[in-house]
VOGU-3710 file (C-alpha; in Angstrom, 3 decimals, decimal comma):
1> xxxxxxxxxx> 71,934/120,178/126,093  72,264/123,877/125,877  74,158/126,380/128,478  73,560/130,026/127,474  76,388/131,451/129,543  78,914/131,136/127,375  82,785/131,281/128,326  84,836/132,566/125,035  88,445/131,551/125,125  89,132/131,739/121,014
11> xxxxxxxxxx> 90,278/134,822/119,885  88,766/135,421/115,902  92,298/134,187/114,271  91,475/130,798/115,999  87,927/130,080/114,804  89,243/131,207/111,444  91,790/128,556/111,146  90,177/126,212/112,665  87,107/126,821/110,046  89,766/126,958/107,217
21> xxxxxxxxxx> 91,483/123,958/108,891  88,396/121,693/109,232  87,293/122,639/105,787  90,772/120,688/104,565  90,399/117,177/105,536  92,789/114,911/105,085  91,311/113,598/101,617  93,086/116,457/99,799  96,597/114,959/101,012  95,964/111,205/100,449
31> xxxxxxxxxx> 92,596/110,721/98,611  92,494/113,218/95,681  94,521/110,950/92,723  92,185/108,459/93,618  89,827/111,187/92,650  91,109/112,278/89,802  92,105/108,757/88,207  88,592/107,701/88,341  86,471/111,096/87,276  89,261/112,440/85,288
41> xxxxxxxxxx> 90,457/116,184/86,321  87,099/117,481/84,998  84,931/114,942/86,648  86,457/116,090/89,844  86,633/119,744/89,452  83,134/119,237/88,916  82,329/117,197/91,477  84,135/119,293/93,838  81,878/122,401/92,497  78,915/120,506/93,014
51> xxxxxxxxxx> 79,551/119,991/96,759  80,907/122,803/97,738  77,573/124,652/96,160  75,354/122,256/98,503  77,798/123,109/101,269  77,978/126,889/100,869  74,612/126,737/100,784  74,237/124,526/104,401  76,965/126,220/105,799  74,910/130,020/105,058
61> xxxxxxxxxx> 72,151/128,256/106,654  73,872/127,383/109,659  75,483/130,450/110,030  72,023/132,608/110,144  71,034/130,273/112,602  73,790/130,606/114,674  73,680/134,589/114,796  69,605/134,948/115,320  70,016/132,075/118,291  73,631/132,050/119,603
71> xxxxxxxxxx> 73,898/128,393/121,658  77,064/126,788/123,120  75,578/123,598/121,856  76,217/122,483/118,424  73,333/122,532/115,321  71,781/119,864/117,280  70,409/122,547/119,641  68,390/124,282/116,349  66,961/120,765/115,833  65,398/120,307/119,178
81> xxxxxxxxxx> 64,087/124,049/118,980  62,121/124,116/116,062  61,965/121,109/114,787  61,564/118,352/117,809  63,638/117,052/120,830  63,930/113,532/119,374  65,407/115,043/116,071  68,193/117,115/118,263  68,350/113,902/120,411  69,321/111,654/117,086
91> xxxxxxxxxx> 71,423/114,258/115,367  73,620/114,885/118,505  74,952/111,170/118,711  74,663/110,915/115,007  77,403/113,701/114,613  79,612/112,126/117,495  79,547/108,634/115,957  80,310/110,197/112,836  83,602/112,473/114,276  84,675/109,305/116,133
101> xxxxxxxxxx> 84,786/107,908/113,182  86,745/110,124/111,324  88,866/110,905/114,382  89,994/107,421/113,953  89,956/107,421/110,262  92,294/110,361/110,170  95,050/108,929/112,694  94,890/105,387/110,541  95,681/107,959/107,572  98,233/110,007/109,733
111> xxxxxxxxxx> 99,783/106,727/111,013  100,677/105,268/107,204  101,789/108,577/106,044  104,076/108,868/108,024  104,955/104,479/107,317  105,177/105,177/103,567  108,827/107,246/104,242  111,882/104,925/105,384  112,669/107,429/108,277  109,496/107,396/109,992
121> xxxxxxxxxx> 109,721/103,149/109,906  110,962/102,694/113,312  107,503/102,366/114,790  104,590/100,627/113,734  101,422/101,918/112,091  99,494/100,707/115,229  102,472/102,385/117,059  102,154/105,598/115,342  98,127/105,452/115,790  98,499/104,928/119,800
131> xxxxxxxxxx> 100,522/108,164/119,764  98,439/110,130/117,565  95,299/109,165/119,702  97,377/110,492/122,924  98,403/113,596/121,599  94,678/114,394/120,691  93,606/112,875/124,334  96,254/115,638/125,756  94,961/118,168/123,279  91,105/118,152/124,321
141> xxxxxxxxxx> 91,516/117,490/128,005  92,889/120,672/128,545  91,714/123,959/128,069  90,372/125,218/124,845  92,788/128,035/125,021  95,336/125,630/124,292  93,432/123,351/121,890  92,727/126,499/119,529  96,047/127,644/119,103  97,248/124,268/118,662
151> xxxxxxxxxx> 94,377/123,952/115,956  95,728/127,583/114,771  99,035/126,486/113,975  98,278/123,082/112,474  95,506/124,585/110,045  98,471/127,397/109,009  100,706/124,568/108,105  97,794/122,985/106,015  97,530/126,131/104,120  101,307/126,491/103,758
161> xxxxxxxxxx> 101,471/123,005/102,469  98,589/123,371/100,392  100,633/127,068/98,869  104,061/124,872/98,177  102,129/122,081/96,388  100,245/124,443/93,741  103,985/126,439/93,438  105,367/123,101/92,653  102,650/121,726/90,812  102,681/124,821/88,140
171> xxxxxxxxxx> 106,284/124,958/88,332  106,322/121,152/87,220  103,442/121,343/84,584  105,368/124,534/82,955  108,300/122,490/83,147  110,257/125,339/84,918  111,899/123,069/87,471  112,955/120,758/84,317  111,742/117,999/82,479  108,906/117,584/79,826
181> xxxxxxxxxx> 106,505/120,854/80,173  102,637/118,954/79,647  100,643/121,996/79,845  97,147/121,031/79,197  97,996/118,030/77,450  96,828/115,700/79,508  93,365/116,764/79,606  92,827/116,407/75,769  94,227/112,655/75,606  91,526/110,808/74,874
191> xxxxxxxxxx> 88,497/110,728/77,937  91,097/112,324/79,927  88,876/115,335/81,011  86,120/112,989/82,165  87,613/109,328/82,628  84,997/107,263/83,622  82,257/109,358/82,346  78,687/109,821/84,475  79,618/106,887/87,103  83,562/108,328/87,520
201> x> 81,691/111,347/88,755
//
């Protein structure tokens, strides 16, 4: 369903971080040495490339839609326009099944994050979930003033995080902060750029 008056509460530094926020799922945390130990580092710089071509590509797509027909709705509402109602129809439950999904996926990942340290073991995983599921309850019921600066300063500690974890990373590889300095050795041991060849990637 479309409404064209449109209310704007997000100032441009929210929809920024929220874009750069919702760009960095939580796969980059908890998924990428799964990644890497089946394509290899090159399989999955590669891989990465490849996707984010199809998605810059989708995304530029979207984007010219969205500033020739400006909708509150979501891409569903392009669907139903030019394509057909039915396709709009389809799409817009398709993408809510799909973010419940992930909504849930991402507190299950939240909730054993937090498990894996000894401090955080005082609660449950289920525990944990429950109150990560309230806090986003709290977080969308109100207005979305408040959800997008609590999205602004959540996606700013995802980029922080993401800053300290390449410092360290060099830092370690180099073997400034001590220890055995491996370079680019690693990629040059046997398959090591490419693991598990075509089917890794």
């Amino acid at each position: 369903m479309e409404d064209n008056k449109m209310n704007r509460s997000l100032n441009s530094r929210h929809i920024s971080m929220i874009a750069i926020g919702g760009a960095i799922g939580t796969g980059l945390f908890v998924a990428t040495g799964n990644i890497i130990s089946q394509a290899g580092p090159g399989g999955a710089i590669l891989a990465y490339l490849v996707i984010g071509v199809m998605l810059y590509f989708l995304m530029a797509s979207i984007g010219e839609l969205a500033t020739f027909y400006p909708v509150s709705g979501s891409f569903s509402s392009y669907s139903t326009r030019f394509i057909d109602s039915s396709l709009g129809f389809t799409m817009g439950w398709l993408y809510w099944a799909l973010w419940s999904l992930v909504t849930s996926v991402d507190v299950i990942v939240a909730s054993n994050v937090l498990y894996f340290w000894d401090t955080f073991k005082f609660f449950h995983p289920i525990t944990w979930s429950l109150i990560f599921i309230t806090i986003l309850l709290l977080l969308n019921i109100f207005s979305v003033k408040s959800f997008g600066e609590t999205e602004f300063w959540l996606s700013l500690i995802k980029v922080l995080t993401i800053i300290v974890f390449v410092i360290f990373g060099f830092l370690m590889i180099f073997g400034i902060l001590g220890g055995h300095a491996y370079g680019f050795e690693n990629y040059t041991k046997g398959q090591a750029p490419f693991v598990g060849g075509i089917s890794g990637f």
